[in-house]
N, C-alpha and C positions, 0 to 999 in steps of 0.2 A: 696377341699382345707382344710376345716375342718373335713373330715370324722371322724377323730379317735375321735371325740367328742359326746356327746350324744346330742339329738335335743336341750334338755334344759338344761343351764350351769347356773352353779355359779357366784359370780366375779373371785372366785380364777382363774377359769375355764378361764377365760374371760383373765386375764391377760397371763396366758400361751399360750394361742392363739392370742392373738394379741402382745407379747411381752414386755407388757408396767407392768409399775408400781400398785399396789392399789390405792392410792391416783389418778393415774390417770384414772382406773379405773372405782371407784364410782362417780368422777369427770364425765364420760360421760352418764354415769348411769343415777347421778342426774340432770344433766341437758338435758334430753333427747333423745341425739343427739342418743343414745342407748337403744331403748325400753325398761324395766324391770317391771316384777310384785313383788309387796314385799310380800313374804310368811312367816308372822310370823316377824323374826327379819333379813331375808334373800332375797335377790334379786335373780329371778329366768330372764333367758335372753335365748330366742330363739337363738336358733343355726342361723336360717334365716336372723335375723335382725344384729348379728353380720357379717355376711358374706357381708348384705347392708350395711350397715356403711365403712365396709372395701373396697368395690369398690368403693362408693362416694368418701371416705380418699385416693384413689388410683387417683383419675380422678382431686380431687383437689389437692394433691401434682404434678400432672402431668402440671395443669396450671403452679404452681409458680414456678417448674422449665424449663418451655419455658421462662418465661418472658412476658407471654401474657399479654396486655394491659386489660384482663378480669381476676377476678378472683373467681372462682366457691363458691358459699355461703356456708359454713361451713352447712354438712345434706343435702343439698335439691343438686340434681345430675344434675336436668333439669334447674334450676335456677340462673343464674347469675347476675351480678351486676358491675353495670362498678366503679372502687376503684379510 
């Protein structure tokens, strides 16, 4: 999915692969939901863990567009929660 990336990206990196904004970006960055090491003044981010985040974000946009009576916890893949 990611090949043409190197193992360890950037944000900039990060937003071309996933097609989103900066602001939202550093948004998943900081708050977790996106692994990062900060190197200096620089967030560094597994090729790995963006690709997890992107199947969770895949399997929970897949609930809310059934309509499921569940809707998968924002991060955690195994884990739901009845809303």
């Amino acid at each position: 999915m990611f090949e043409s990336y190197p193992d360890v990206v950037t944000v900039r990196e990060l937003c071309a692969m996933l097609k989103i904004g900066r602001n939202t970006a550093y948004g998943l960055v900081q708050s977790g939901l996106i692994p990062a090491v900060l190197v200096g003044r620089q967030y560094r981010i597994r090729k790995i863990d963006v690709a997890r985040y992107f199947s969770v974000a895949s399997s929970t946009e897949k609930c809310y567009n059934e309509g499921d009576q569940y809707r998968a916890t924002p991060g955690l893949s195994s884990e739901r929660r009845n809303i």
